[in-house]
mmCIF file of the N, C-alpha and C atoms, coordinates in Angstrom:
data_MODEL
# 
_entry.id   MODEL 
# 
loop_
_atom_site.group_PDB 
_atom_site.id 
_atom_site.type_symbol 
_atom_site.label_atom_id 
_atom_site.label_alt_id 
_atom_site.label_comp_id 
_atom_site.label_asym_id 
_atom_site.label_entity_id 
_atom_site.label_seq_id 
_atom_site.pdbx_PDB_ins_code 
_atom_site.Cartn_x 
_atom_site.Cartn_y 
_atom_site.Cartn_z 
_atom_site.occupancy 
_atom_site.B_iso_or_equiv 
_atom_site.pdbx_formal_charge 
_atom_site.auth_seq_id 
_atom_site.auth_comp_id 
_atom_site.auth_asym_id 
_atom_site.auth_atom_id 
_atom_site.pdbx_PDB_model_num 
ATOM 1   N N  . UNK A 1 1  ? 36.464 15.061  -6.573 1.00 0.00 ? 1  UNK A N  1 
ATOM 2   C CA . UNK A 1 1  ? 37.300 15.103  -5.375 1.00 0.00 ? 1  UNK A CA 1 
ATOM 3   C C  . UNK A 1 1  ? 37.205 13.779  -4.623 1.00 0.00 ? 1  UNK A C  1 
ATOM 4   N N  . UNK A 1 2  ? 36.119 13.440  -4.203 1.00 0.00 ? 2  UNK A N  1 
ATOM 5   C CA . UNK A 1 2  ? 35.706 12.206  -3.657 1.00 0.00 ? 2  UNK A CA 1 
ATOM 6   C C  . UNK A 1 2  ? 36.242 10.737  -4.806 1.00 0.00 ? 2  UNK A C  1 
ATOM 7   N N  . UNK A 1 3  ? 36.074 10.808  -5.920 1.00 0.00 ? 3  UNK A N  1 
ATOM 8   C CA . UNK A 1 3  ? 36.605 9.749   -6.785 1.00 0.00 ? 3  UNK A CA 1 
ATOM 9   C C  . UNK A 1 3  ? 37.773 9.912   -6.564 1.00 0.00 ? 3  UNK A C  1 
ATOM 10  N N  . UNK A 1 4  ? 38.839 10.606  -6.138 1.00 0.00 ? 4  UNK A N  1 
ATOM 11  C CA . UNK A 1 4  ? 40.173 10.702  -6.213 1.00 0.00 ? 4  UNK A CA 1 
ATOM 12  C C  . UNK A 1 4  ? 40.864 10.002  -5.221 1.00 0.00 ? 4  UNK A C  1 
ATOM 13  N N  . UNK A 1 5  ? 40.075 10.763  -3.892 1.00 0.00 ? 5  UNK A N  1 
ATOM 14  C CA . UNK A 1 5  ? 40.589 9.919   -3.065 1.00 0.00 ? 5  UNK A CA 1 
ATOM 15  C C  . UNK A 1 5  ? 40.260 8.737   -2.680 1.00 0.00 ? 5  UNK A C  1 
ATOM 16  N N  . UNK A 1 6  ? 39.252 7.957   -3.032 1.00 0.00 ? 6  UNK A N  1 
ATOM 17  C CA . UNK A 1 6  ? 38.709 6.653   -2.965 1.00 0.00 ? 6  UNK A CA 1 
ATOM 18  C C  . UNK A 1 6  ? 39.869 6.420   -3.528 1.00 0.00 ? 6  UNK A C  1 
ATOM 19  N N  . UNK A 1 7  ? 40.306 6.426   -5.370 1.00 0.00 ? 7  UNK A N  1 
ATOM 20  C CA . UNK A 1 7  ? 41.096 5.904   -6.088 1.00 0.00 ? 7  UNK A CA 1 
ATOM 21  C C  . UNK A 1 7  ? 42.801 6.019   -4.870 1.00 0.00 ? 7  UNK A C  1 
ATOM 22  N N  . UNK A 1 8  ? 43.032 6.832   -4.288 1.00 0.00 ? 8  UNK A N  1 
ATOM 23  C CA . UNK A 1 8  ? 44.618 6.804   -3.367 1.00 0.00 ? 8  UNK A CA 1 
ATOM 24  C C  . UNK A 1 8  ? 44.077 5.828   -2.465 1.00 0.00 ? 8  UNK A C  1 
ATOM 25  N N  . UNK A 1 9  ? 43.055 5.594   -1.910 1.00 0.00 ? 9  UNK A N  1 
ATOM 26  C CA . UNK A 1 9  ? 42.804 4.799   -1.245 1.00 0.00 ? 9  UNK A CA 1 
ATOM 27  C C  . UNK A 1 9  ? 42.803 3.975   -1.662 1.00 0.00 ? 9  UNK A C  1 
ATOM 28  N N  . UNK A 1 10 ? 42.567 3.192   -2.600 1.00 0.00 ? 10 UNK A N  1 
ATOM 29  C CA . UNK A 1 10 ? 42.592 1.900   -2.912 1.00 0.00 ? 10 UNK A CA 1 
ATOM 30  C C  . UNK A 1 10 ? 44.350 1.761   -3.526 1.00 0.00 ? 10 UNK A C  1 
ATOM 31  N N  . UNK A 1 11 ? 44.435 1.861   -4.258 1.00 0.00 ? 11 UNK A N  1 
ATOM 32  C CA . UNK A 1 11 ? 45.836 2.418   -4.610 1.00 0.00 ? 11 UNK A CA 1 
ATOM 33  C C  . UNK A 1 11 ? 47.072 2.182   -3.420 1.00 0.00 ? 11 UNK A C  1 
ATOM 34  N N  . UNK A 1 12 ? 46.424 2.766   -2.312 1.00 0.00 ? 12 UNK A N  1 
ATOM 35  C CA . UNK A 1 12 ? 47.441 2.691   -1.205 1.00 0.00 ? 12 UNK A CA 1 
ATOM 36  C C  . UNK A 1 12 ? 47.346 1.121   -0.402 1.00 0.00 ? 12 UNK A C  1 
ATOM 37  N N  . UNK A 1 13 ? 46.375 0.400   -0.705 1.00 0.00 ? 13 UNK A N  1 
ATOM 38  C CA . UNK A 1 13 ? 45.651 -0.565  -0.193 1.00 0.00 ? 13 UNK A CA 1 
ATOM 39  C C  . UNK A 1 13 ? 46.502 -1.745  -0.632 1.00 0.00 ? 13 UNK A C  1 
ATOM 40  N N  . UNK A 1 14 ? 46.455 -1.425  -2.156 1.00 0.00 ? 14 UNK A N  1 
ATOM 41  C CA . UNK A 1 14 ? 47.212 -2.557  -3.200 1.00 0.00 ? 14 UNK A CA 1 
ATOM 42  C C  . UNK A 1 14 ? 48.539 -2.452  -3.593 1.00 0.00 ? 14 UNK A C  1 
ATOM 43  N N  . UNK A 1 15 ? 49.009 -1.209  -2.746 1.00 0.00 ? 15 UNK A N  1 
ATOM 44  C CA . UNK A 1 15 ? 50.482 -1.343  -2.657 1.00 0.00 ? 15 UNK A CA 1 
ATOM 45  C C  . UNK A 1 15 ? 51.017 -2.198  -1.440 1.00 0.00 ? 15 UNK A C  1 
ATOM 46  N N  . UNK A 1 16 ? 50.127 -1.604  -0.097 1.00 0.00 ? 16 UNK A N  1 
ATOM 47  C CA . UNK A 1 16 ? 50.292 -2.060  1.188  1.00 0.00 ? 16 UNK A CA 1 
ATOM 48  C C  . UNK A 1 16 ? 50.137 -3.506  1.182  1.00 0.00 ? 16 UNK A C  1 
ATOM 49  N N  . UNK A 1 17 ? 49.141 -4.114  0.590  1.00 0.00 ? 17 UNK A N  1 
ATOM 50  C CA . UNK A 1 17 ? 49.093 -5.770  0.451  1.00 0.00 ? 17 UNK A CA 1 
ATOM 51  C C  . UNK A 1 17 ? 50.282 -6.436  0.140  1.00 0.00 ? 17 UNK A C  1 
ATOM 52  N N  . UNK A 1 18 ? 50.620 -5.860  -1.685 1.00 0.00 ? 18 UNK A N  1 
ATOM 53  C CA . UNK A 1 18 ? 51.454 -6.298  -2.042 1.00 0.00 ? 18 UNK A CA 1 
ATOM 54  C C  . UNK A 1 18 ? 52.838 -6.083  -1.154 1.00 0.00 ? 18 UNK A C  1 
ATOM 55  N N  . UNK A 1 19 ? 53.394 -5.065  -0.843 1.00 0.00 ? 19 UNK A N  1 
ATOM 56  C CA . UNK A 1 19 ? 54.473 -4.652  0.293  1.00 0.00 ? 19 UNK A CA 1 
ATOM 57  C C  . UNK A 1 19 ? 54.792 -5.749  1.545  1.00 0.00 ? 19 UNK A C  1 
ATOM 58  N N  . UNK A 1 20 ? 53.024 -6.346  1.730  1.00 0.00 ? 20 UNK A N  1 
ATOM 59  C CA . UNK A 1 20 ? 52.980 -7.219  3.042  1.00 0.00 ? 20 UNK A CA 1 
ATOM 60  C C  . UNK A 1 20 ? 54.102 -8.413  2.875  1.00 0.00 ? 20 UNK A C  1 
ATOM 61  N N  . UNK A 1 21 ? 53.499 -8.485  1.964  1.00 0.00 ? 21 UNK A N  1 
ATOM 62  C CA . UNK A 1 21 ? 54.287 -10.087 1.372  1.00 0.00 ? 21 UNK A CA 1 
ATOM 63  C C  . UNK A 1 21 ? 55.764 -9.986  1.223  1.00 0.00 ? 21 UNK A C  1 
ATOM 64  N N  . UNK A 1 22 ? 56.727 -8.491  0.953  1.00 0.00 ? 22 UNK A N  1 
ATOM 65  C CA . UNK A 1 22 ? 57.943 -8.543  1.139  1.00 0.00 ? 22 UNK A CA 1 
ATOM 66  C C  . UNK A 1 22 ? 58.953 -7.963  2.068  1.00 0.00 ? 22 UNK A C  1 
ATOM 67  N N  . UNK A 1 23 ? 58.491 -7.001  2.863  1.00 0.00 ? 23 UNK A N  1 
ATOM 68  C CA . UNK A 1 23 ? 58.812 -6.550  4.239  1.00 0.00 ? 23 UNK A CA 1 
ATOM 69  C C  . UNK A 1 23 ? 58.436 -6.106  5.047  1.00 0.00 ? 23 UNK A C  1 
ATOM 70  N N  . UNK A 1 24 ? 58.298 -6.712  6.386  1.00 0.00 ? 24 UNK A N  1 
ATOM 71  C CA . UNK A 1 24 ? 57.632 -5.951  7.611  1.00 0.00 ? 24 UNK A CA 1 
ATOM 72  C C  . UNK A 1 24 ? 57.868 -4.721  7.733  1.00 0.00 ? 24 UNK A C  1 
ATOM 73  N N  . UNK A 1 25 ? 59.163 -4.147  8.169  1.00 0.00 ? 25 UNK A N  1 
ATOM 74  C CA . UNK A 1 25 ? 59.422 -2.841  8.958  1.00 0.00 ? 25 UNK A CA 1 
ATOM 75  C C  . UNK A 1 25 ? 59.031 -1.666  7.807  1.00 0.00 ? 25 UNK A C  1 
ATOM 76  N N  . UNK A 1 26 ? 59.255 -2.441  6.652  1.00 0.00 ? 26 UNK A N  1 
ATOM 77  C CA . UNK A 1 26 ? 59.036 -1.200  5.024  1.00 0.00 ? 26 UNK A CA 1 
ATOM 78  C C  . UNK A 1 26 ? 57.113 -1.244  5.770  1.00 0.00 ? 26 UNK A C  1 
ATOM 79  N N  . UNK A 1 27 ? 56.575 -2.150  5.945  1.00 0.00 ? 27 UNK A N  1 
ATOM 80  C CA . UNK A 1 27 ? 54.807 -2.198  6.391  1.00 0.00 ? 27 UNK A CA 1 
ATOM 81  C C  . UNK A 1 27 ? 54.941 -1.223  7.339  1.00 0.00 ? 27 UNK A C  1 
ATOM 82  N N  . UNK A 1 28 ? 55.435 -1.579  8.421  1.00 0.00 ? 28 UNK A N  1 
ATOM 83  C CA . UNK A 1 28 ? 55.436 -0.356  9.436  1.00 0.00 ? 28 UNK A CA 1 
ATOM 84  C C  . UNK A 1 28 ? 55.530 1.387   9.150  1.00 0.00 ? 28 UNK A C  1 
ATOM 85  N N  . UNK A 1 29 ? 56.599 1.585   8.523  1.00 0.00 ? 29 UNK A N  1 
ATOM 86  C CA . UNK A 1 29 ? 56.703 2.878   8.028  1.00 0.00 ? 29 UNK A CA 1 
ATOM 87  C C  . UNK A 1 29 ? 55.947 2.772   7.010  1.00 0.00 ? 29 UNK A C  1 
ATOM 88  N N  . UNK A 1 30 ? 55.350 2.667   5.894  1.00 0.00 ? 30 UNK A N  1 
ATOM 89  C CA . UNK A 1 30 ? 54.414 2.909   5.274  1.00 0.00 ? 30 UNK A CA 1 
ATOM 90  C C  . UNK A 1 30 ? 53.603 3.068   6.229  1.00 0.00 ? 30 UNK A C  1 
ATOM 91  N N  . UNK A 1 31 ? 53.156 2.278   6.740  1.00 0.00 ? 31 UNK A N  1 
ATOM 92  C CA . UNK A 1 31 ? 51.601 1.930   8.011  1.00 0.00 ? 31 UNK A CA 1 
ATOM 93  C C  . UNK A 1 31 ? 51.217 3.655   8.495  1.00 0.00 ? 31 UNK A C  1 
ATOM 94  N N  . UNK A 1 32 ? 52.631 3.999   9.097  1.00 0.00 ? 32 UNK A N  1 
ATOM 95  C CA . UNK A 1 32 ? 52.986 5.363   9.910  1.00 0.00 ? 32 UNK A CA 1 
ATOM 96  C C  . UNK A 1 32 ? 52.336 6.602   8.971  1.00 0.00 ? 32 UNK A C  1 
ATOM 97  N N  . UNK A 1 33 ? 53.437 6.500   7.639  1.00 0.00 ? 33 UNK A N  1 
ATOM 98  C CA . UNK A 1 33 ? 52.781 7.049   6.792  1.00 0.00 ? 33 UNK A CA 1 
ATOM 99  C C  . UNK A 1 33 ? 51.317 7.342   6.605  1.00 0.00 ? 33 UNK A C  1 
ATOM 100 N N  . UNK A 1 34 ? 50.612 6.117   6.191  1.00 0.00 ? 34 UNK A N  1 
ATOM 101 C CA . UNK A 1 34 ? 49.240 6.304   5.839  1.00 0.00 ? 34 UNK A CA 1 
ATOM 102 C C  . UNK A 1 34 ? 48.470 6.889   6.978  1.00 0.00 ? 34 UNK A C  1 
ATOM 103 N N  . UNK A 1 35 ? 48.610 6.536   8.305  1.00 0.00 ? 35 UNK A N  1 
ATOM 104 C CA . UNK A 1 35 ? 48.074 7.386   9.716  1.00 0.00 ? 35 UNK A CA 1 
ATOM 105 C C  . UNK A 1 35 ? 47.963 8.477   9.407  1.00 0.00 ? 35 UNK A C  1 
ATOM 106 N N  . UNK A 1 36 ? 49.247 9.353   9.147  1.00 0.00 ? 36 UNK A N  1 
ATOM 107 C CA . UNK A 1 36 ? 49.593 10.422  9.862  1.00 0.00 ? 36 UNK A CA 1 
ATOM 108 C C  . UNK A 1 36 ? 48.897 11.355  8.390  1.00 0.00 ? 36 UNK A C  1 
ATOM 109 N N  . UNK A 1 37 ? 49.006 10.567  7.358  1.00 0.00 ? 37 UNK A N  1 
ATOM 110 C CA . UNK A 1 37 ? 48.493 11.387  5.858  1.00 0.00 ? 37 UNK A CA 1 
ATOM 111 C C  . UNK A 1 37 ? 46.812 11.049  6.438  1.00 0.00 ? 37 UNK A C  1 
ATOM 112 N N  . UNK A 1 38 ? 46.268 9.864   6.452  1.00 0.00 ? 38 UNK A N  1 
ATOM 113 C CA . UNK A 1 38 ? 44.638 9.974   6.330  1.00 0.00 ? 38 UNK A CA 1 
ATOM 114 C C  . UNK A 1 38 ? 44.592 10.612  7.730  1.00 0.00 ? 38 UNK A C  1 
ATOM 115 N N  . UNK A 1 39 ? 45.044 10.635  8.862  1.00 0.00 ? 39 UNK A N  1 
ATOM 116 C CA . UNK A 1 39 ? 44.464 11.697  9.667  1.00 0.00 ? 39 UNK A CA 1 
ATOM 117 C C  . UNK A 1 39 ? 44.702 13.192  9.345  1.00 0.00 ? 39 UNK A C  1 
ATOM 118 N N  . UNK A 1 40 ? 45.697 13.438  8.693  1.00 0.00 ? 40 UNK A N  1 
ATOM 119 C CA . UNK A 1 40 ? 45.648 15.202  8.052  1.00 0.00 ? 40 UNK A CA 1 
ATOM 120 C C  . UNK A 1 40 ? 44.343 15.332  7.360  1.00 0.00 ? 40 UNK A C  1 
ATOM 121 N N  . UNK A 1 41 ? 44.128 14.617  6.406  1.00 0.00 ? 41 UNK A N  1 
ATOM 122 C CA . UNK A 1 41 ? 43.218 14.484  5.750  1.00 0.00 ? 41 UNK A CA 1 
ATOM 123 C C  . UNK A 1 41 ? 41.518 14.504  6.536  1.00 0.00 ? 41 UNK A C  1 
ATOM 124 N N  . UNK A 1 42 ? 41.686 13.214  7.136  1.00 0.00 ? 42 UNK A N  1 
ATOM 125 C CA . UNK A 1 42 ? 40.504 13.216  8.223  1.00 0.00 ? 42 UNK A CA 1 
ATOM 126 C C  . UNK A 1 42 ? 40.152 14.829  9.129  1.00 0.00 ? 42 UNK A C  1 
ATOM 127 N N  . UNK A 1 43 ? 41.481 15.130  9.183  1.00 0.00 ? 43 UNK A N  1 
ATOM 128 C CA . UNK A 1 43 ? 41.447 16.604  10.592 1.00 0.00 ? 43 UNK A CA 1 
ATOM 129 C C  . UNK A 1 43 ? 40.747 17.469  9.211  1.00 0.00 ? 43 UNK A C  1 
ATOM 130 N N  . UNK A 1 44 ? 41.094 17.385  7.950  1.00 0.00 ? 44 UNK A N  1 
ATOM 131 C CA . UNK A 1 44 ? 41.164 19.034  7.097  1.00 0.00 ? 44 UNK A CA 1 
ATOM 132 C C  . UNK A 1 44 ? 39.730 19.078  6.603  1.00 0.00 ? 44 UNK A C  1 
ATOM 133 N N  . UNK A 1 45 ? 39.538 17.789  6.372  1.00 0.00 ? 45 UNK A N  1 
ATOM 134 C CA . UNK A 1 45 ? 37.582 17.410  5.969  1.00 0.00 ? 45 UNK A CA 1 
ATOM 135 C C  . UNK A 1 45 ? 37.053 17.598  7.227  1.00 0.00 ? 45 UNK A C  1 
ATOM 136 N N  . UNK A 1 46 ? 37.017 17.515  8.114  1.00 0.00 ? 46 UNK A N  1 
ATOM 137 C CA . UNK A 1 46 ? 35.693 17.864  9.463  1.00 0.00 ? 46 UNK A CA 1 
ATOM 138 C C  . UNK A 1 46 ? 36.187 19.659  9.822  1.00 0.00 ? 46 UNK A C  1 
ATOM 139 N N  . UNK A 1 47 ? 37.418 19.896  9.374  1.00 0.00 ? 47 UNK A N  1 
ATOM 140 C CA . UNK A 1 47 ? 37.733 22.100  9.743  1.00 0.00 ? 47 UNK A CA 1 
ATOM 141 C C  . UNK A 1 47 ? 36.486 21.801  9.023  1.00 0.00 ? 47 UNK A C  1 
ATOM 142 N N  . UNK A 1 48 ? 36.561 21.839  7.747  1.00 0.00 ? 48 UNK A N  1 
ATOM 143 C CA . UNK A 1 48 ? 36.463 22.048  6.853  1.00 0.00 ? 48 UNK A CA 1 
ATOM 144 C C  . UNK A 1 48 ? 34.676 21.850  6.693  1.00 0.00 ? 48 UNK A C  1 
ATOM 145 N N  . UNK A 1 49 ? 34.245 20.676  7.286  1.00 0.00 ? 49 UNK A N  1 
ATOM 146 C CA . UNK A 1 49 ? 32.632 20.874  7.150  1.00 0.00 ? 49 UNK A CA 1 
ATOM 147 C C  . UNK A 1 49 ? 32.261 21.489  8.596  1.00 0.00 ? 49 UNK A C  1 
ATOM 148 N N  . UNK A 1 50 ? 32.985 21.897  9.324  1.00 0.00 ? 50 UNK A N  1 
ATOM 149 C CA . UNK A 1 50 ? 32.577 22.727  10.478 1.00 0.00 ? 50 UNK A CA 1 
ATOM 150 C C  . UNK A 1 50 ? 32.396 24.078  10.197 1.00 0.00 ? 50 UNK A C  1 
ATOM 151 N N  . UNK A 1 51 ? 33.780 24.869  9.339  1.00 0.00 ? 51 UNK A N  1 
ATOM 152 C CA . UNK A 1 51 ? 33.275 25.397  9.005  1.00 0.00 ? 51 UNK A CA 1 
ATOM 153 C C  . UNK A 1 51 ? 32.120 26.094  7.803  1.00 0.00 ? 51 UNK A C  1 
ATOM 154 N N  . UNK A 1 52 ? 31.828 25.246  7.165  1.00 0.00 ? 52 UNK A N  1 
ATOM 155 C CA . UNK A 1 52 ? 30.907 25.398  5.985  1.00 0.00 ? 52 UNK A CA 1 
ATOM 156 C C  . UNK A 1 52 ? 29.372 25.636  6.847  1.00 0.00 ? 52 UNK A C  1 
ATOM 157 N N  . UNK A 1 53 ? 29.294 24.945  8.307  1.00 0.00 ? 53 UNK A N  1 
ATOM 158 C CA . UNK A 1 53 ? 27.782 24.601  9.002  1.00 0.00 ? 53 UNK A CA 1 
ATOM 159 C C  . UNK A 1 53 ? 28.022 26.115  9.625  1.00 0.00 ? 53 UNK A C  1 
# 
């Protein structure tokens, strides 16, 4: 589980770089994107070890 998302993470990293170099506003909405996905993510891992404690 943890190897997976490291791997989107990086993945998302080396798209976003490459992306840098050919359009801003496409950076921006991606940018938005990645927020709003790693904070779902961020919110569903801490339910999630809250409720396990």
């Amino acid at each position: 589980m943890e190897k997976t998302v490291t791997i989107i993470i990086i993945l998302s990293m080396v798209v976003y770089v490459s992306m840098a170099a050919i359009h801003q506003p496409v950076i921006q909405a991606f940018r938005a994107l990645i927020d709003t996905k790693l904070g779902e993510m961020i919110r569903n891992l801490r339910d999630r070890l809250v409720e396990t404690k």
